[in-house]
N, C-alpha and C positions, 0 to 999 in steps of 0.2 A: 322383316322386323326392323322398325326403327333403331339405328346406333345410338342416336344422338345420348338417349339417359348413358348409356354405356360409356360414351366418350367421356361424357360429365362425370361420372363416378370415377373413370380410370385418372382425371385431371384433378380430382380431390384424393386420389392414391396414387399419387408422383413416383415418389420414393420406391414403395413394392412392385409399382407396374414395369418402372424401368430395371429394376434387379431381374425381374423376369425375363423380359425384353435381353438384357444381357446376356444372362444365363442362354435363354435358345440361339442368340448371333456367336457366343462363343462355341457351343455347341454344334453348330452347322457347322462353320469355320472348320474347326475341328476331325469333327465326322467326313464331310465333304472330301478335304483331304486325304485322311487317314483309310476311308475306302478306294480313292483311288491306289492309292501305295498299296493297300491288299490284293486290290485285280491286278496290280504289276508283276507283284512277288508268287500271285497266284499262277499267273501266265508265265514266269520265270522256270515256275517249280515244273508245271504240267508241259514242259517241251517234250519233244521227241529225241529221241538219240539218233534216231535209224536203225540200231540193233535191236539182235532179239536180248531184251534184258532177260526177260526170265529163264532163258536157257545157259547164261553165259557162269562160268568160274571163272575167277581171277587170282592170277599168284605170281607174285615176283620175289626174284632169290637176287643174290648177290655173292662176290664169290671175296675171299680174304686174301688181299697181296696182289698182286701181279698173275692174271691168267695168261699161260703162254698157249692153250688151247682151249678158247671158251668156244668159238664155232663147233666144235669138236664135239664137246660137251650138251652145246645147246643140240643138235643134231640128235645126240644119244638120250636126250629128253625127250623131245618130241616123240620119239619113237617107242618112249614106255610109253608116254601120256597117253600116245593113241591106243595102246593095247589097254586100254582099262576099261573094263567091263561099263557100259554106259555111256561111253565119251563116243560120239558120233563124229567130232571134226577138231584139232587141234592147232592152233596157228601161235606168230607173235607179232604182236605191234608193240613201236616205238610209245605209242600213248593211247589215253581214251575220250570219248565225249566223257565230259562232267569232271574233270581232275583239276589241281590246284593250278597246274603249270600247264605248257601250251607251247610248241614250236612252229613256228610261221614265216611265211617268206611272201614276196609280193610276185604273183603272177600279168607280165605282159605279153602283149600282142608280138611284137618285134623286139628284138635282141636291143635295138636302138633306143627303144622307147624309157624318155627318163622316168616319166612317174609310174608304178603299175598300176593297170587296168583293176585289179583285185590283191587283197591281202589273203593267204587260204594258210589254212593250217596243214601241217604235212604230217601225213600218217605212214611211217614207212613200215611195211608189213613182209612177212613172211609167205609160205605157200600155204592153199586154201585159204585166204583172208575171210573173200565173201561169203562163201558158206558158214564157216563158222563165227563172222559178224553176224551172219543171218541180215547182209545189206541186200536189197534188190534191185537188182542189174537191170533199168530200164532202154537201156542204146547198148550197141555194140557188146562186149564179149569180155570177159577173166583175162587176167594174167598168165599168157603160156608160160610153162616152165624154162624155156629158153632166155626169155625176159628180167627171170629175178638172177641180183645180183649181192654177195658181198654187201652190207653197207661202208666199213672200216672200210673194204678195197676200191669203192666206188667213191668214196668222198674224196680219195687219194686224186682221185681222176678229176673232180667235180671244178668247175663243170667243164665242160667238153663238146666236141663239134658233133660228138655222136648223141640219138636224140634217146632217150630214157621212157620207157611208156608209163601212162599215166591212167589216172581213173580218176574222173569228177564226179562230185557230187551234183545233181542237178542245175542247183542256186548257181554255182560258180560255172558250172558250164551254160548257164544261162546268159549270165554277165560277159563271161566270156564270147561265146558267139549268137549274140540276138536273132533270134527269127530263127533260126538256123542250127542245123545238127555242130555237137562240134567234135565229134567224132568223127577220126581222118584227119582232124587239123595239129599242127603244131603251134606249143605256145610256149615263155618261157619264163625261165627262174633267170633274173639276172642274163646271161648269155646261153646257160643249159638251154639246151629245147628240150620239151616235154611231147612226145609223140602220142595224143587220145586214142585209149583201144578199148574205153568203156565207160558208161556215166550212172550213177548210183542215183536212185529216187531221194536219199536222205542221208546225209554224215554229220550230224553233229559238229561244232568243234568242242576242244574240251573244257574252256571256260567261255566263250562268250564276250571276249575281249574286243573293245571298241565297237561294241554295237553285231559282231562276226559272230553270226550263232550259227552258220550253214553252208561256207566257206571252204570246202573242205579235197584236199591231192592224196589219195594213196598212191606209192611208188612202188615198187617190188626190189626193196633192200631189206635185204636179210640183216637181223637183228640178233646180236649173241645174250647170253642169260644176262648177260653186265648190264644190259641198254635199255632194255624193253621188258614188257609182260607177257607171260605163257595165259595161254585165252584157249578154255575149252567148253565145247555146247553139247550141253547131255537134257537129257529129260528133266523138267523144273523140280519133276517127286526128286530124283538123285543128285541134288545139287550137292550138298552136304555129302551124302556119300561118297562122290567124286573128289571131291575134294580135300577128303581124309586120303584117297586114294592117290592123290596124285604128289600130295607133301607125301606121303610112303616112297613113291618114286624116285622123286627129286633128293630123297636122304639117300636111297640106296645107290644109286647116280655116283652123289657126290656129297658125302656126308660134312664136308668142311664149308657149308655153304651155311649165307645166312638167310630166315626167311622175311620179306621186307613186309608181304601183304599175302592176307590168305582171306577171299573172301568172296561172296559170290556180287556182280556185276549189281543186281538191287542194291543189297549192303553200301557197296561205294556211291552209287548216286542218292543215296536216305543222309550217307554221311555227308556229300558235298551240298547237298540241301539243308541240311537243320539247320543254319542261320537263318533258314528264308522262312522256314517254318517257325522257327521260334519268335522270328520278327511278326508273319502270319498273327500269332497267339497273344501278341502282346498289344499290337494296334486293334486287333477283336477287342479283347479285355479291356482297352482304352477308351472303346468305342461303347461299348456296353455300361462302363464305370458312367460314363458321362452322359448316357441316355438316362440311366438312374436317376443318378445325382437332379438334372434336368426334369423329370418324372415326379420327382417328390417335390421337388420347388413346386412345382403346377399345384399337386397334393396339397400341398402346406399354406400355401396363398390361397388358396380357392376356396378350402378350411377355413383359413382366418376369415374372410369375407365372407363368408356365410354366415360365420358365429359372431359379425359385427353387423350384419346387416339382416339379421332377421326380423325384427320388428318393419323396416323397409319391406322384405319379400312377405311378411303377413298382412302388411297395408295392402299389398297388391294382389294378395289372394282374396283377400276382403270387398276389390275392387271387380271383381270377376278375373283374375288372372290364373290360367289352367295351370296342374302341374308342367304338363308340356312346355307351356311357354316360358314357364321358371328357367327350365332344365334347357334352353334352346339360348334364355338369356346368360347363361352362363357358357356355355359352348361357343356361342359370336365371341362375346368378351376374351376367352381363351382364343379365339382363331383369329382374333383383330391382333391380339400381343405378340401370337406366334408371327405373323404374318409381318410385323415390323420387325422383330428379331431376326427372322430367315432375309428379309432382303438385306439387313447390316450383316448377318452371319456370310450372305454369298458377295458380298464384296469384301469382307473378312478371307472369306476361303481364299478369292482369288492371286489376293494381296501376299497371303500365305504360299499358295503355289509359283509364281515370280521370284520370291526369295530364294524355294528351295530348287528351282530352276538354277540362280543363278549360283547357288551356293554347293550343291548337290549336283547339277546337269541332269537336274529328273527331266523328263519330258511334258509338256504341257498338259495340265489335265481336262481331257474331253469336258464340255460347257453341261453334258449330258448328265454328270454327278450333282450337278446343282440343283435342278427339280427331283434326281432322286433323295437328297439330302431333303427338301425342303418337304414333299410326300411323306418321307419319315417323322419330322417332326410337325407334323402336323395330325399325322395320325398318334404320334406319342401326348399329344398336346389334348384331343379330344378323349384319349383312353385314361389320361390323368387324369381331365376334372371331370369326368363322368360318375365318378364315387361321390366330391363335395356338391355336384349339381342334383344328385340327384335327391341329398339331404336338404340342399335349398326346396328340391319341388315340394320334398315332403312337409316343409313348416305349416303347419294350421293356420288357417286365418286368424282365431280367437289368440294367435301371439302379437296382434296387432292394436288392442284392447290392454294388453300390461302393459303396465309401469317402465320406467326405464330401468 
């Protein structure tokens, strides 16, 4: 199809053709953007932990005043915990993947070494961790019982010429020793050494801080009810049930106790995610507002030129011009507008992602959203004036014959 009438027409419609034009470079700019931040917060939300979520209960207590016997205490917990009908494995950690807060220390090679090789989050756990993280032990072997210690009496000590065993998570035993097993080696905290007796496929950490999403030390430091969270994995039907049963427990325990969290392991990660979901909902809804809004411009332009230029489009049915061609001359004209709008729109986007780069430290958004953005609005561009095109096809020639 020849442009040229089209060019001409759109250069005696200045004014609407560039509002157009506007409207779709704003709206790329926009969208572009606004779908990468979605795949971020997407790929945010959908991580792994490494546990079994759906088998875990979570409840943490705290006790009023000064305990002069919470080891004691926590001991005589764990011990109903396990007797509850359902509860298969009972443990305690110091913290979890997905929580507000995070405790970390920098792991190196040599005691000497000033910068560490890795920053890991530390998980200090009680007996049966792994089983009842439901984490899977890919290198070497569990924490023997000989192994765990006191945490309160171990920090007294910390750190120390004797070496403390450890359990990495993959990622960090990766970093740690490349190519290579790093099970059997020693590494350290500061001057502690850390003696590998086992490396986990997956640990979470619990926020994700500085970029650390996989970073991750369990140590075998017993945790009292003061410090850490009681963690039990029952069957996903008895979650709920379990968990009525186990605040029963922990009342009849120690009824002067307060409860800080009762909740099963999904619950806590739905909660630590609804910012990301709600941010999810709102850049959709933004995204969608402004594909409309965009949509009906198309609509309402393409209208007007119709209902201004019919006598024009019945000259040229008059002249032999098929509907076809009507309805194709309005779809170039739409794909010529879109097409200036999307390249000011993707240097728009770009301009936009630098900013929040520097202003945010988002990370650079793949060049790959760009033709996706620009595929989108161009199929939104053809499915808008495909209503007023095809009211153009339909003009009769005999309106070419009135009056003005």
């Amino acid at each position: 199809m020849d442009i040229r009438p089209i060019l001409s027409t759109l250069r005696r419609h200045k004014t609407a053709a560039s509002l157009i034009v506007l409207e779709v470079a704003l709206t790329c700019a926009i969208v572009c953007n606004a779908l990468f931040l979605v795949s971020q917060r997407i790929e945010k939300i959908s991580q792994p932990s490494g546990l079994a979520e759906k088998e875990l209960v979570v409840v943490r207590v705290s006790g009023i005043g000064k305990q002069t016997d919470a080891m004691a205490r926590t001991r005589e917990d764990l011990a109903s915990l396990r007797a509850i009908p359902g509860v298969t494995s009972v443990t305690r950690a110091s913290q979890l993947p997905f929580r507000t807060s995070s405790s970390n220390s920098g792991i190196s090679l040599t005691p000497e070494q000033e910068k560490p090789t890795i920053h890991s989050t530390m998980y200090y756990v009680n007996e049966n961790a792994l089983p009842t993280l439901g984490l899977n032990l890919v290198a070497g072997r569990d924490f023997q019982p000989g192994e765990f210690v006191d945490r309160e009496e171990a920090m007294k000590a910390f750190p120390n010429d004797k070496a403390v065993a450890g359990i990495f998570s993959k990622a960090a035993a990766d970093r740690l020793s490349p190519g290579t097993s790093a099970v059997g080696k020693t590494f350290y905290i500061g001057t502690q050494p850390v003696h590998v007796v086992g490396v986990v496929e997956y640990l979470a950490t619990p926020t994700g801080w500085d970029d650390n999403t996989d970073m991750s030390l369990l140590l075998p430091m017993r945790t009292t009810f003061t410090e850490g969270l009681y963690l039990l994995r029952t069957d996903p039907q008895r979650r709920q049930e379990v968990l009525t049963a186990a605040l029963a427990a922990l009342e009849r325990n120690d009824p002067n106790r307060l409860v800080r969290e009762k909740l099963t392991y999904e619950e806590q990660r739905d909660s630590y995610f609804k910012n990301d979901r709600a941010m999810v909902g709102l850049l959709i809804t933004v995204c969608v507002a402004l594909l409309v809004v965009t949509a009906l411009g198309i609509v309402g332009l393409a209208s007007f030129w119709v209902q201004q230029r019919s006598k024009q489009i019945g000259i040229r049915r008059a002249l032999g011009a098929t509907r076809g061609q009507i309805l194709r001359y309005f779809q170039t004209e739409n794909f010529l507008l879109a097409t200036v709008g999307i390249v000011l729109g993707m240097l728009a986007a770009y301009a936009i992602n630098l900013a929040l780069m520097n202003t945010y430290e988002l990370p650079r958004m793949p060049l790959v959203y760009l033709p996706v953005g620009a595929v989108l609005l161009w199929l939104l561009g053809q499915v808008a004036v495909f209503g007023p095109a095809r009211r153009a096809a339909a003009v009769p020639p005999a309106v070419a014959t009135r009056g003005s």
